[in-house]
KOLDO-157392 format. One record per atom (N, C-alpha, C, CB): residue in one letter; x, y, z. Coordinates in pm, whole numbers, plus 50000, padded with zeros to 5 digits. Glycine has a CB too. Example, Ala and Ser with C-alpha at 12.3 -4.5 7.8 and 13.67 -1.06 7.14 Angstrom:
! residues 2
A513194943150780/A512304955050780/A513204967050780/A511314955350905/S512854977550708/S513674989450714/S512905000350787/S514084994050572/
***
This chain:
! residues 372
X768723391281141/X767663382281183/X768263369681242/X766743378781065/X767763363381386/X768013356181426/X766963343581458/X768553361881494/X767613330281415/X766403318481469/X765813321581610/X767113301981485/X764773319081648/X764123316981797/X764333305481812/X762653319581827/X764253293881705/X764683282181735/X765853278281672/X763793273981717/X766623270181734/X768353271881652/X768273258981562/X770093270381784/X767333248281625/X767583236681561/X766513236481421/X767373224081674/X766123248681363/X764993248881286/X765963250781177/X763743259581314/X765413243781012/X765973238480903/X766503252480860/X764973229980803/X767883251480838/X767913266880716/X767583268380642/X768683272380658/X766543278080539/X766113278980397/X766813288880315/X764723281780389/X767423281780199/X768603284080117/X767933287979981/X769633270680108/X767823299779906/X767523300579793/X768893298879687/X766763312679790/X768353290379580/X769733289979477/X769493294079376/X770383277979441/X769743306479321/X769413315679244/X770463310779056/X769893331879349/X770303305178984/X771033295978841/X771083309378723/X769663278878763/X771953305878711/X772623318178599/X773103312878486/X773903326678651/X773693301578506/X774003291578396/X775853288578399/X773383299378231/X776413288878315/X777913282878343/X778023274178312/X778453281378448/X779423267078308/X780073257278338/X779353242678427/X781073264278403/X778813251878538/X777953240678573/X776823236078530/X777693241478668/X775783244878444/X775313240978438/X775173238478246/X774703245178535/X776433234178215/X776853231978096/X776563220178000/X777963232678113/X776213213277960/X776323199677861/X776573202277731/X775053191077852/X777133189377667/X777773188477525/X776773194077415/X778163172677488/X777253203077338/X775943205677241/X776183203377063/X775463223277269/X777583192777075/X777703185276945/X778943189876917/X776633187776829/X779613204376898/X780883210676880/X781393218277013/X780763220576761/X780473215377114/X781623222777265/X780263218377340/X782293246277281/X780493229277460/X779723230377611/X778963239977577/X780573234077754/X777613243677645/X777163256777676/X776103252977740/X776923266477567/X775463264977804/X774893262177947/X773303263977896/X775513274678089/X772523248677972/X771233250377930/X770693238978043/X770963247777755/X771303234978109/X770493228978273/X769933236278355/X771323223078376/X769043234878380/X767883242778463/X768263242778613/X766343235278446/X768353250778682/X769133250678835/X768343238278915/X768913267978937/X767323234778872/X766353222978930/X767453203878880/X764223225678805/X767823204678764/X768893198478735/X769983199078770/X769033198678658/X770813212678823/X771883214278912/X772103207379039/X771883225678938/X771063212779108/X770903210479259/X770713194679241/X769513219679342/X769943184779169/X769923172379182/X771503165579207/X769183167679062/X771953172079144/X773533166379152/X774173165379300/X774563176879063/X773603175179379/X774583172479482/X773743172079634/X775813184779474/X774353166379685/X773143163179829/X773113178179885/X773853149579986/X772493175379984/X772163184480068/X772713184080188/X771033184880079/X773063198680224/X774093194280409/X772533196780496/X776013212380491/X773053187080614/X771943185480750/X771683199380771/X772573177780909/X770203194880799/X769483209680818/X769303218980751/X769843215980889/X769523219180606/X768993231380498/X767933224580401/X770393238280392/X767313235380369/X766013231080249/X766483246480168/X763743229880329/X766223236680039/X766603249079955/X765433250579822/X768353246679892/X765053263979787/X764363265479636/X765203272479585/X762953271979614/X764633266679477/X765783277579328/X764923288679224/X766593263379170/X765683293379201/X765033302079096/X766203301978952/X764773319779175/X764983302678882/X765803302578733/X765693312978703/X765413294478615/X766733323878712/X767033336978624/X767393342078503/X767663341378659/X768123330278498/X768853330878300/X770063320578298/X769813350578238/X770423321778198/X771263305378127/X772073313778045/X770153290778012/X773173314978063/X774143321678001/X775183313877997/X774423333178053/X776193311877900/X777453312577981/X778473324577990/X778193302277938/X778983322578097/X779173341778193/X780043349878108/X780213342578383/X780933342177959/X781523351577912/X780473361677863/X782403346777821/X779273359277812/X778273362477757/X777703372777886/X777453349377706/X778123374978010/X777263378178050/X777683396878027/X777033370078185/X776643404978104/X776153418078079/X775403423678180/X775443418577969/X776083435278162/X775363448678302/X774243443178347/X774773466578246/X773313441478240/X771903436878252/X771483431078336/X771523430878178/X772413421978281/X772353406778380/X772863404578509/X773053396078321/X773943413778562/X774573414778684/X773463424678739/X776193419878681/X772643432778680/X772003444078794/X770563437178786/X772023464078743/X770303428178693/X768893416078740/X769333408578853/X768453402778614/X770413402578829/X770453391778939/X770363403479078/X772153380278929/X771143413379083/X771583419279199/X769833427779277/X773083431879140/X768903427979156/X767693428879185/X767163421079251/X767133429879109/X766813405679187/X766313397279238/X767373389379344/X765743390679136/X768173394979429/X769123390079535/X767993398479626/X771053394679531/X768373409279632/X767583421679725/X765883417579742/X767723439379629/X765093413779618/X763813407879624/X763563397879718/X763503402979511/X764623386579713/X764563373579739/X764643375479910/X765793364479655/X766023385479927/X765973390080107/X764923401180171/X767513397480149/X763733403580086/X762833407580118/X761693399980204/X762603411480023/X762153386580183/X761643374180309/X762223370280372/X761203362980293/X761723375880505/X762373372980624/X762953357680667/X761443377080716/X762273350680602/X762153337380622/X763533332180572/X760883331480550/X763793337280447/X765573335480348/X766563336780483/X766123353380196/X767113327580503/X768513324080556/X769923326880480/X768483310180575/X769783324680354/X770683327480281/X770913323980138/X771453324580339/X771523328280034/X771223326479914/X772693322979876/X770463338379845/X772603311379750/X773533305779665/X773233312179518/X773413289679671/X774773316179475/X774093318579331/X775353310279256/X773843337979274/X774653296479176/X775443294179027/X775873300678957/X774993289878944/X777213301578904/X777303314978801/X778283303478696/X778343334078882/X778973311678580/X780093307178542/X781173313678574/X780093305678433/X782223309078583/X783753313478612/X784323321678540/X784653303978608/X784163322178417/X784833337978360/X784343345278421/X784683343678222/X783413355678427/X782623366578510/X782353368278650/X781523366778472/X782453358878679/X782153355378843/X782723364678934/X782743341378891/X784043369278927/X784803381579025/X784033393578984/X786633384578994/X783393396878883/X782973409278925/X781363409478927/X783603420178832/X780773397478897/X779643397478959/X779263396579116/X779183388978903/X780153394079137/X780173390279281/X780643403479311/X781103377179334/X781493406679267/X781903425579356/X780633429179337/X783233440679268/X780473433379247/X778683438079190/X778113440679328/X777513422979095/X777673425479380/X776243422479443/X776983425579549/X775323407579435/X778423423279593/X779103430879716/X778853443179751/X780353431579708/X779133457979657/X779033467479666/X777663471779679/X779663471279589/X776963464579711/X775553470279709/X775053459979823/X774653469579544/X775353450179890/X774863439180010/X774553448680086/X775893427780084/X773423449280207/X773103454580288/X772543447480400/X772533461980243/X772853433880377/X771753424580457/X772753418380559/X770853411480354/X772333411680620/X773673402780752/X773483389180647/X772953398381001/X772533385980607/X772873369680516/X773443371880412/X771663360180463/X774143360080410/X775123356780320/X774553353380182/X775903345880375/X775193363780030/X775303355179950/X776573351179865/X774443357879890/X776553334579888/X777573326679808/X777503324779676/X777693315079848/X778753326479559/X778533324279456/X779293311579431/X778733334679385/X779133301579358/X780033296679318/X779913286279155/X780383290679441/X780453277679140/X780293272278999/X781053263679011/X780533280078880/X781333259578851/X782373245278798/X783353246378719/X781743234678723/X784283238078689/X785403238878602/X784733230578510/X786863234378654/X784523221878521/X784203206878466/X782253208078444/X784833191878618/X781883206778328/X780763205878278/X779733195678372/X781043201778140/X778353201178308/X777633192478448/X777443176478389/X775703200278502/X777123167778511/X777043155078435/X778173151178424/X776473154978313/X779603151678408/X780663146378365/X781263136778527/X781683160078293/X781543124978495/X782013119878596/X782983127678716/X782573110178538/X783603139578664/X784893140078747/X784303150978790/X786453140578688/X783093154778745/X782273170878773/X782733176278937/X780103168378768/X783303191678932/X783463194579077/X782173205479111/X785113201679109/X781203203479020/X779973211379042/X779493209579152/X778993209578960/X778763195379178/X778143193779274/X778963193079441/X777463182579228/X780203192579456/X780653191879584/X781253208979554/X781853176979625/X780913214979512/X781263233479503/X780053237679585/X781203242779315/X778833230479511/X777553236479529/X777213230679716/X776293229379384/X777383215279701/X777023210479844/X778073225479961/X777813188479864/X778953223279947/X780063235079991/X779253247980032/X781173239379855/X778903256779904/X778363269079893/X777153267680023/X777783271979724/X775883254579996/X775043257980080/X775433258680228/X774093250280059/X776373247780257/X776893244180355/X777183260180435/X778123234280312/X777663271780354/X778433281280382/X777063292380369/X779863282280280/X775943292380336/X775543300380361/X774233299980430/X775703305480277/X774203282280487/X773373285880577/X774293284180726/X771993276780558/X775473288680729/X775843289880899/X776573302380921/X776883277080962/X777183311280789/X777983326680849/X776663336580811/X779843332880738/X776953350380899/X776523358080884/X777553373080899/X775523354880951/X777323385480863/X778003394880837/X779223397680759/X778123397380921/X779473388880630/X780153388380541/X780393392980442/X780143382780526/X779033394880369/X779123399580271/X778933390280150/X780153405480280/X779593393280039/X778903384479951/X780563376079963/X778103392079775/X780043360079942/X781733350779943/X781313343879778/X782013332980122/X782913342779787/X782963332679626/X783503319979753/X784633339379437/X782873306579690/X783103296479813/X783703285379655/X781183290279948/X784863278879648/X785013267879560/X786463262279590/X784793272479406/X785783250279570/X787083240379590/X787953237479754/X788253247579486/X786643239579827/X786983238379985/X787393252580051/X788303227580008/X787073262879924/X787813273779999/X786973290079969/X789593273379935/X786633293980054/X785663305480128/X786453315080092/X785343305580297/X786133326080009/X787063339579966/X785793349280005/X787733340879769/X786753364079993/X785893374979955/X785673378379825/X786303385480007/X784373384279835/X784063391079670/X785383396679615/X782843405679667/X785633403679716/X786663420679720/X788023415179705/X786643431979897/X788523417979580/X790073407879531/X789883399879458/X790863399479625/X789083391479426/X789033377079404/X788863375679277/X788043369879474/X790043368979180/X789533366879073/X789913347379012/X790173380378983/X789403349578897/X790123340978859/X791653338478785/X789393337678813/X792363328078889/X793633330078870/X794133312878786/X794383334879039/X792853300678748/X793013292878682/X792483285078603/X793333289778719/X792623287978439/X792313284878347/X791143275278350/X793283281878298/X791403264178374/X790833250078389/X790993240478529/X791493242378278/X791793245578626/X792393236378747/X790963239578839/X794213242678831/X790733231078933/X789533233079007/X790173239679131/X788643219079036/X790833240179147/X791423253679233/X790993268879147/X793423252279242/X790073273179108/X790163284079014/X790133296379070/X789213283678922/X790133300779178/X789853317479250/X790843317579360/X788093321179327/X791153327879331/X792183334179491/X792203346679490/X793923330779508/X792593356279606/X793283370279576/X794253368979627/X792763382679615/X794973371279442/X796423373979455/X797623381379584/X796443381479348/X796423388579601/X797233398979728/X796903397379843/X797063413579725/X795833387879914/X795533388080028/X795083374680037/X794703398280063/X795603369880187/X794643355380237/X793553350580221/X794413353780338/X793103338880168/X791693333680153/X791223339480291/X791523315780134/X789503340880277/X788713344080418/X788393333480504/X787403350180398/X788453316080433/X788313306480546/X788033291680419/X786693311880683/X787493284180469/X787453272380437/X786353264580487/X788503267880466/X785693252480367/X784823245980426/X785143226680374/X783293254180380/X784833221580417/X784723207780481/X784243196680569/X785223207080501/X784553187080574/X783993178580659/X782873182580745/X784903174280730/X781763188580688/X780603192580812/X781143205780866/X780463180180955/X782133218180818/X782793223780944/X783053237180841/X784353213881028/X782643247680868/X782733261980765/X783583270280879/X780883271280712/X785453271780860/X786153281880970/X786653291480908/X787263276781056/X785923303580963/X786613315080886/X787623320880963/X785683326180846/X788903322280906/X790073329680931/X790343343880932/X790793325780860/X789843351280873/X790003368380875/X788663370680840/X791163376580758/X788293383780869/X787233391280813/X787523402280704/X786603397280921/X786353401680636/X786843411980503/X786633422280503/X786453410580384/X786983432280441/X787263442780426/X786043449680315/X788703442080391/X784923454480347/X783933461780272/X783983479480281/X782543455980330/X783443483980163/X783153495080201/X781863501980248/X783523499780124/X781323511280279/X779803512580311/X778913508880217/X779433525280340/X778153499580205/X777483495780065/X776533504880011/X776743483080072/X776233503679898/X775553514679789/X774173511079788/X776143514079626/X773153517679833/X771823514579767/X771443507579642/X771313524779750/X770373500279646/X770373495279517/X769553506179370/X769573480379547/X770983503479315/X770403516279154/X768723515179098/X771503510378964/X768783523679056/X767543527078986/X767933515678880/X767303544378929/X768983514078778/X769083511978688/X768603493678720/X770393518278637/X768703492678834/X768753470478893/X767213471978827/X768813462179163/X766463483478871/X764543478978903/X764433474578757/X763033495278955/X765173478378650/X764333479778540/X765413469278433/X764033498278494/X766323469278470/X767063457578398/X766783444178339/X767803454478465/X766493442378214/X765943434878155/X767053428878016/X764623442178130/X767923417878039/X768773413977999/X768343412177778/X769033400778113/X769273414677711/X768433413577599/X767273424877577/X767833400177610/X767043434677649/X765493438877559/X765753452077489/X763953441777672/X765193450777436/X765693459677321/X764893476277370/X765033451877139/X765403490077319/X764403499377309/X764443504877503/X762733490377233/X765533493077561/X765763495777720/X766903505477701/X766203481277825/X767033515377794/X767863525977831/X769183523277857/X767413531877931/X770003527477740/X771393524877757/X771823526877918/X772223535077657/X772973515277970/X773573518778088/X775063522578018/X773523506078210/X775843530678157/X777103537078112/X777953527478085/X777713545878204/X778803532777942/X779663527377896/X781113532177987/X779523530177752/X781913516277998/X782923515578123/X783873504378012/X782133507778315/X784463507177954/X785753503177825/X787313497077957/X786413525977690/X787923491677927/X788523487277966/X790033487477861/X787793477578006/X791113493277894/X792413493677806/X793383492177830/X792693501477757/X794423485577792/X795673477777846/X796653485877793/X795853462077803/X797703489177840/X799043494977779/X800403486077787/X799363508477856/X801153483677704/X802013477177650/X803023478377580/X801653472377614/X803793475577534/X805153480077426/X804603485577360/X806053470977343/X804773498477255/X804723501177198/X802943511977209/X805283490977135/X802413505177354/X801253518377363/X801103527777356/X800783521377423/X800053533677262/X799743546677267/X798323547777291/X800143553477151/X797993559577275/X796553565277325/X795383565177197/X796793582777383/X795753555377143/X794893551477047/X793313546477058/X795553542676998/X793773531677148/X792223526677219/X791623538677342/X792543508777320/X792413541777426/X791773550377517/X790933563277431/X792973555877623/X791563563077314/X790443580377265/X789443571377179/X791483597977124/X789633559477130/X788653552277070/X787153552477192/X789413535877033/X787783548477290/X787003544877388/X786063556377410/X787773540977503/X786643569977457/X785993581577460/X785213583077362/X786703591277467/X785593582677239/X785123591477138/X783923578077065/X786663598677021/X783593565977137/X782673553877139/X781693562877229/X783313537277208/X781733568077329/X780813570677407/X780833569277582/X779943563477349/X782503559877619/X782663555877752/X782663569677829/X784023546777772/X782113562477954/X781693574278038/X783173571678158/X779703571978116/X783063560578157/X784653554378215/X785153545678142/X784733547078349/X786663545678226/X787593537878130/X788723532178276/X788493550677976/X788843521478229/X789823512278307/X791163513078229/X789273496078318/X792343521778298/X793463518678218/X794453503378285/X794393534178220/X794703491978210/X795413483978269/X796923483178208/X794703472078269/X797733495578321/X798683496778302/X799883486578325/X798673505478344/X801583489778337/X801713480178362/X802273484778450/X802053472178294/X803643475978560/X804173476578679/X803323480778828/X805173485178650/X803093489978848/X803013499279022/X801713506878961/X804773513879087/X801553503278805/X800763514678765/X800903528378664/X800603518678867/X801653519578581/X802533532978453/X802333532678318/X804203532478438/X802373539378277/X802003542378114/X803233550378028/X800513553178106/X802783561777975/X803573566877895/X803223584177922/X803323559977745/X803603592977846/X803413610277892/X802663610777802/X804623622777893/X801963602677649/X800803599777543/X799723599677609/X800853587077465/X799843587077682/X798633583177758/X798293594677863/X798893568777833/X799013596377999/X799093599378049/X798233618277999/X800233592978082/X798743624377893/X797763635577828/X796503631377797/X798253641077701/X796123619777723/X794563617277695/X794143611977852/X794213603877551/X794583606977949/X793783608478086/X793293618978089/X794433607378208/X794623630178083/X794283643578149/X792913652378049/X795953653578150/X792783648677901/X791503654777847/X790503644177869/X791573659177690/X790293633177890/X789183624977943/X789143630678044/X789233610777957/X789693630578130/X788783636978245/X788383648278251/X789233636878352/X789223657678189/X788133670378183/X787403669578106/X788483682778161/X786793663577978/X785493655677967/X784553649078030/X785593649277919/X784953652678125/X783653639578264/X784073626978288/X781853633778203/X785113618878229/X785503609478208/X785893599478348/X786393613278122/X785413593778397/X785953587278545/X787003576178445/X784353577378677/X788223576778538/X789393570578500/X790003564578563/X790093575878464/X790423552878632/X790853541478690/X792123531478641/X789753534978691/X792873536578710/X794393532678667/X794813515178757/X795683548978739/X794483508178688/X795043491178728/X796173484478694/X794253481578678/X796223475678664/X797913473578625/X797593454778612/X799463480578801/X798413450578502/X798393440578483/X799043430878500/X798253440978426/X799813434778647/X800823426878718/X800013417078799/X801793435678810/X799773405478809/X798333396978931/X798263402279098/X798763375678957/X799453402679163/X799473409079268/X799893422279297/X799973402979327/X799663425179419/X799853439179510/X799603454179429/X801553439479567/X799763462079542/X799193476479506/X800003485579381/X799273485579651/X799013494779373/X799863501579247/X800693513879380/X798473511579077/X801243523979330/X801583534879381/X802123541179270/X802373533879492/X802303558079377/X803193568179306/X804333565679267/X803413578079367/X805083559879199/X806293561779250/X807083572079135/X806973546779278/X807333565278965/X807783570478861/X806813582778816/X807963559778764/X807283586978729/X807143602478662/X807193598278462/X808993615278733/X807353604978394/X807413600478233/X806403590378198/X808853593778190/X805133592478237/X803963587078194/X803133577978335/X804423577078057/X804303574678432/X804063566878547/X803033571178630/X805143565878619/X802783565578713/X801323563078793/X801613582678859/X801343544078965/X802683586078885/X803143597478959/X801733606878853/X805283601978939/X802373605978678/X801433617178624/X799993617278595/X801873620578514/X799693596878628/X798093591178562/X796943600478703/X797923565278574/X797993601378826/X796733610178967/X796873617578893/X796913615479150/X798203626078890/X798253641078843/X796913649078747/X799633641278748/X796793635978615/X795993641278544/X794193637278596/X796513636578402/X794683633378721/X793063630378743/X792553617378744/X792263636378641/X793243609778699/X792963593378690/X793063589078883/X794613583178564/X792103576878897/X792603570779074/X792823555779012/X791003571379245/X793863558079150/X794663542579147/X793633531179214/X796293542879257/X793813520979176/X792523511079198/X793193502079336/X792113498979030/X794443504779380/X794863496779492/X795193480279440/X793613497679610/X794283469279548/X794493461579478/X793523453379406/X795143456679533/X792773461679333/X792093453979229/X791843454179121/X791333452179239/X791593446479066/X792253444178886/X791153445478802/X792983427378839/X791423445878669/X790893453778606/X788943450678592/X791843453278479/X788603439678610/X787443434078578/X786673441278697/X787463417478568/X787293437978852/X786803444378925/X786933459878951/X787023438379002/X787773463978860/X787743479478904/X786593487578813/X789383487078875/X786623479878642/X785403483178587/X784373486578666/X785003474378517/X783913472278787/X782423475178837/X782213480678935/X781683465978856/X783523486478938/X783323504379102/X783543513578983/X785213508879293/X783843513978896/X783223524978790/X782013527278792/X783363522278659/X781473511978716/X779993515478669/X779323520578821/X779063499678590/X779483510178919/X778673516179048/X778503531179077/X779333511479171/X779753533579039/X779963549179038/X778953557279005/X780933553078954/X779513555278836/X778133561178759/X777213555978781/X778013561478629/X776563548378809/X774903543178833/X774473549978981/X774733522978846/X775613551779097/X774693560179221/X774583574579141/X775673562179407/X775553581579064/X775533596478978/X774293599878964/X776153596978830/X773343586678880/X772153584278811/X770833583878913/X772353570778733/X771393581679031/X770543578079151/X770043588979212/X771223570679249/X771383601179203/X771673615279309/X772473610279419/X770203622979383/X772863600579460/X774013598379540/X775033608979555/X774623587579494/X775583612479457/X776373618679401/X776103631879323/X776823610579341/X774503634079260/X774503643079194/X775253645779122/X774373649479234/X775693656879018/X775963660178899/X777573665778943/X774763670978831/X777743666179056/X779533672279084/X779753661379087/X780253681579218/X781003663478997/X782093658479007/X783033653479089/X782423663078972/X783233660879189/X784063662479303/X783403644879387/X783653681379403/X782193651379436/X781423641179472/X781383623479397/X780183648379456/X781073626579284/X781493612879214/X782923603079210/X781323616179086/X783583616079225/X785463608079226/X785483603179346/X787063619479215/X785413612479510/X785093610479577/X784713594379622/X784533618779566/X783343591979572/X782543578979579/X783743569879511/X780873579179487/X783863572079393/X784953561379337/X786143559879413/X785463564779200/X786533567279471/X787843564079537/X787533557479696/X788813579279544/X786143555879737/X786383549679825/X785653539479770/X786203554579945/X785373530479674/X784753522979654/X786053515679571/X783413527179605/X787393517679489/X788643515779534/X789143509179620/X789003523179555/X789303524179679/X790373520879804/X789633513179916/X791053535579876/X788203505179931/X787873497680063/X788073506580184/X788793484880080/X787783498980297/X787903506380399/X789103506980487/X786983503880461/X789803513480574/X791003509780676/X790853496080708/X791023518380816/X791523489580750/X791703475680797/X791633477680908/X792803468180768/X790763471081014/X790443473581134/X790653463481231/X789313477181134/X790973449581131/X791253441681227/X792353432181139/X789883434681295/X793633433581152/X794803429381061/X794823415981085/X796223435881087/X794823410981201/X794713399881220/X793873390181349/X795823398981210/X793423376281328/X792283372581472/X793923369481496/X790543356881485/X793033364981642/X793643359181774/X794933345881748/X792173352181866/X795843350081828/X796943336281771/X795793326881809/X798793332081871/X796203320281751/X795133305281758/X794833300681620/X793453308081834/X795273310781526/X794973309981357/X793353306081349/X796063295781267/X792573299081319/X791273299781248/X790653308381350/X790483285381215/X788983306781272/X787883310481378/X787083300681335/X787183325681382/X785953291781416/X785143282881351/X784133293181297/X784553271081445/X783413292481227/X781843301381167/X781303304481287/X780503291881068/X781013292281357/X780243296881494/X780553315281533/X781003285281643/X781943322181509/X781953331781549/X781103346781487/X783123330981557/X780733344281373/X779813351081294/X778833344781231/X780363357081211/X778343333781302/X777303325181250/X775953322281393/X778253309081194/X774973325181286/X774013324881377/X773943304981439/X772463332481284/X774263300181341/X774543281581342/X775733276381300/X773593273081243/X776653269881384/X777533261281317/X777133246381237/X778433258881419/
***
């Protein structure tokens, strides 16, 4: 969708989840209970956007849940059901944030942008980097288009796809480890540098329509366990995990992607259990590969497990669940073949089609923006 008139206001929905930002003191710590109507007061507004908010829920994101990632990812899709939406901001908190944002990535279908972003620093606090994250975010999603979903903080424009958090408390908090930020915003001026790398996006699940965070007597979604290997690992948690009920399992191996010939056997009976299996590694950067043998990534394909490339474990969980939730859809239907299939390109992303822009290094937004 394009303006007929260019100089007409952008309308920005800011969709509040709760976090960090929208955090205050509650006698023994922080936790999030500012209303996104209290958020947004904090920080001006860039020329030419009008924005409404919606209050979805108040969490803080360690707390958060399937539920809650396939509500919001509902009411994202609702919200771009008006033509009129230019683009949407969503508050989140920073623990969870990388794979909520893959989430609503793997399933975007729209040319507008949605930005996530948040705070280090509680709301209200003098040194707060909430409100110049948030001024930022709108800034960024009312001028790109064909992106996809961006994590935007601390002057700096990422993709969903990679992106995690790589710092504790520093307001620098997101990067991917393995690949270049997507661009940058400032002084009045949003320039994106590369384009990202998506895969064909997924319809939205059956399971988003009915997602109701908390309610009880609601229809279990698939269990997706997550397990680390280490000195002395064995296949202890991974058959715990199975024999809990996981329908997938994230192994976060270590080096290129290696385990043990223990492990490496309970892959091989999880998966012939139905088991979708996803081999990550708990090194911060670059890809896994084949390389070793004696439990190594060589025997985790062998037995059927896929290598997650480069993304780590939080985000590889939620191309699991996606997995299983199109299964649930008929995407995929009941083969197998078909389901791994889907997972491995929802993995592995797409070929890189454009390695690098034009010497000249940036691009202003103007180049995928309906407005600079």
């Amino acid at each position: 969708m394009k303006r007929t008139n260019d100089g007409e206001p952008r309308r920005i929905v800011v969709i509040s989840t709760g976090g960090t930002i929208a955090s205050r003191w509650q006698g023994t710590g922080y936790a999030a209970d500012a209303s996104g109507s209290d958020v947004l007061a904090t920080a001006p507004l860039p020329e030419g956007v009008t924005v409404e908010v919606v209050d979805l829920f108040n969490v803080n994101s360690s707390r958060m849940t399937s539920a809650h990632q396939l509500a919001l990812l509902r009411t994202v899709q609702e919200t771009f059901a008006d033509p009129g939406v230019d683009g949407i901001v969503v508050t989140h908190g920073t623990d969870t944030l990388e794979e909520t944002a893959f989430l609503l990535d793997l399933h975007h279908t729209d040319a507008r942008p949605v930005v996530l972003t948040g705070a280090q620093r509680p709301f209200g606090t003098g040194d707060g980097d909430g409100p110049g994250n948030l001024y930022d975010a709108l800034q960024v999603a009312a001028s790109v288009r064909e992106l996809g979903v961006l994590v935007v903080f601390d002057g700096r424009v990422h993709a969903a796809r990679g992106t995690v958090k790589t710092q504790t408390l520093a307001a620098d908090a997101f990067s991917d480890p393995s690949a270049e930020r997507l661009g940058r915003v400032g002084f009045s001026r949003v320039d994106i540098e590369r384009l990202p790398e998506r895969p064909a996006p997924l319809p939205l699940p059956a399971a988003a329509l009915t997602a109701t965070p908390g309610a009880t007597g609601a229809a279990p979604l698939p269990r997706v366990d997550i397990v680390t290997h280490h000195s002395d690992g064995d296949s202890f948690l991974l058959d715990a995990a199975i024999a809990a009920g996981a329908r997938g399992v994230v192994l976060e191996a270590t080096g290129a992607g290696n385990a043990t010939p223990e492990i490496a056997a309970a892959v091989a009976d999880a998966v012939a259990r139905g088991v979708l299996v996803a081999v990550t590694t708990r090194v911060p950067a670059g890809p896994l590969a084949e390389i070793y043998t004696g439990g190594g990534a060589v025997d985790l394909v062998a037995a059927g497990a896929l290598l997650t490339g480069t993304l780590r474990a939080g985000q590889a969980r939620i191309a699991v669940l996606a997995a299983l939730l199109a299964e649930g859809d008929g995407v995929t239907g009941t083969d197998p073949a078909r389901r791994t299939a889907l997972l491995r390109r929802l993995l592995e992303g797409p070929v890189r089609a454009e390695p690098a822009l034009a010497t000249g290094g940036s691009r202003s937004a103007s180049a995928v923006a309906t407005r600079s």
